[in-house]
N, C-alpha and C positions, 0 to 999 in steps of 0.2 A: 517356122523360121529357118532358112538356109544357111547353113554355116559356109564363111568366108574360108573360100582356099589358094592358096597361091598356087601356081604349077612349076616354077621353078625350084628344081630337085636341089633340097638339101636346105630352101630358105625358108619352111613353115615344118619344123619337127612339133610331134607333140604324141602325147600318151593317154591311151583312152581305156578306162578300167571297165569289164564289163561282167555284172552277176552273174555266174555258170554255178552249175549243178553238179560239175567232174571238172576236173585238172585235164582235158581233153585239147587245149588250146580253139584252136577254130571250131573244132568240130562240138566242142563240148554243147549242153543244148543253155541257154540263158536260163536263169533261174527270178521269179520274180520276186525276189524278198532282196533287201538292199541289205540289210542290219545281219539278216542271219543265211545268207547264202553259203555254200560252201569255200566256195572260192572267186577267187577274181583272176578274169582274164585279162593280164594288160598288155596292148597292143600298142608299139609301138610303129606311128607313122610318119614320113617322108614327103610329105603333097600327099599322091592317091597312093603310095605304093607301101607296104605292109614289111616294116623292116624286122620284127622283132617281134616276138608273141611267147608270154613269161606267163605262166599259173600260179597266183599267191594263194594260200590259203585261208581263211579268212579267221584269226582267231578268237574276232570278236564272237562268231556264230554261238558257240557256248556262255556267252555272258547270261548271269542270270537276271540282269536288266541293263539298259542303256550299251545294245549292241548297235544300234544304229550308228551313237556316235561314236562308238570305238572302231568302227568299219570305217565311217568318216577320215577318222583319223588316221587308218590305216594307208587308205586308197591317197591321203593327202600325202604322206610319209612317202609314197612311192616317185611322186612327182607328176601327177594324172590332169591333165587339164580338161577332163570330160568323162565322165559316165554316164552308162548306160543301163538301165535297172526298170525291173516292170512299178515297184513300189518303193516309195522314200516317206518316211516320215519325215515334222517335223525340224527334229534335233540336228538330225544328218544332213538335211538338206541345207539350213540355214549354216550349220557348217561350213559346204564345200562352196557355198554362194559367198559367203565369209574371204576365202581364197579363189576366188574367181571361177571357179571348177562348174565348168556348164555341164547340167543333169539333164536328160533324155528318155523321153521313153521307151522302152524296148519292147518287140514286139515277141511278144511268149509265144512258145512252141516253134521258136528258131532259133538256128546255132548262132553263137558268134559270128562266123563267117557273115552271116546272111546281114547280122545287125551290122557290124563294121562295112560293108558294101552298103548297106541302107543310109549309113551315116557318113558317107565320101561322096554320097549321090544328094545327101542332102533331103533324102525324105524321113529321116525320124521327127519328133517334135520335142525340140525343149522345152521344158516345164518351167513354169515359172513359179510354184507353189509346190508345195509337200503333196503326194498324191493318196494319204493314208494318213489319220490323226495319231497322233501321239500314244505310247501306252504306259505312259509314265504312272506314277499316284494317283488313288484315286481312280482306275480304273477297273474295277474289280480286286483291289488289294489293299483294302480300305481296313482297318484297327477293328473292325467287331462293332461295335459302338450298343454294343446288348443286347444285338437282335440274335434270338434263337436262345437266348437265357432268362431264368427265372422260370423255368416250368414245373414250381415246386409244388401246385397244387392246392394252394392256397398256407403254404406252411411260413412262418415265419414274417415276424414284428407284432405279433401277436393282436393283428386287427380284427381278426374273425371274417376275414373276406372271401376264406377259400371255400372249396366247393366239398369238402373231406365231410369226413365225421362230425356230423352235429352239427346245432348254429348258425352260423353265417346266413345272407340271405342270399340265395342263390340268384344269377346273373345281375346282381348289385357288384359289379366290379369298378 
């Protein structure tokens, strides 16, 4: 999808937040994690032409869950009408689609520079879906539910089921 641009200087501003790796500006290289990148490169534009270029830090990167949408939230706070990120999950994405903030894919193992030119030329691709599921509950961080307990050996409630000393009948479990 080709994003609409006017050419007349000064009549389409707008700010475009993009995953980096280093506080590098242009040069920095994209980073593909959206939630937990180090920083964001915001760039601010003029029509085609490149007024402004700010490094935030990202402080969501150390949440010990729900960094996606605390980056969301961040990049929102800045005033960003677009990003650019190799991966979005859910949370973050429904987010910034929330406030209208068109999300793109970025193309890994290039700098900023290269994306913001890809993205005034109009060949990135807007995503219209999360491109990485959720890691909320439930994901590997589930309460135990008693697996890996009770390996007492047949010891206790005194049914004669275990496999110990005497008794019981063996593999009658």
């Amino acid at each position: 999808m080709r994003r609409k641009r006017r050419s007349i200087r000064g009549e389409h501003m707008e700010k475009v937040a993009v995953s980096a790796m280093s506080p590098d500006g242009l040069n920095a290289m994209v980073d593909m994690r959206f939630g937990r990148c180090p920083y964001f490169i915001v760039v601010t534009l003029d029509g085609d032409q490149i007024t402004d270029v700010r490094a935030v830090q990202n402080t969501a990167m150390a949440a010990p869950r729900g960094a996606g949408i605390e980056a969301a939230q961040l990049v929102l706070s800045l005033g960003v009408n677009a990003v650019i990120t190799g991966n979005i999950g859910p949370n973050a994405f429904m987010a910034l689609q929330q406030y209208g903030v068109r999300v793109y894919m970025g193309v890994i193992g290039r700098t900023v520079g290269d994306v913001i030119r890809m993205y005034l030329s109009g060949e990135l691709q807007q995503i219209t879906a999360p491109t990485r599921p959720g890691m909320g509950m439930g994901m590997g961080m589930g309460m135990g539910m008693g697996r890996g307990m009770g390996r007492g050996g047949g010891w206790g409630w005194g049914r004669g089921r275990g496999r110990r000393w005497g008794g019981g009948q063996s593999g009658n479990w």
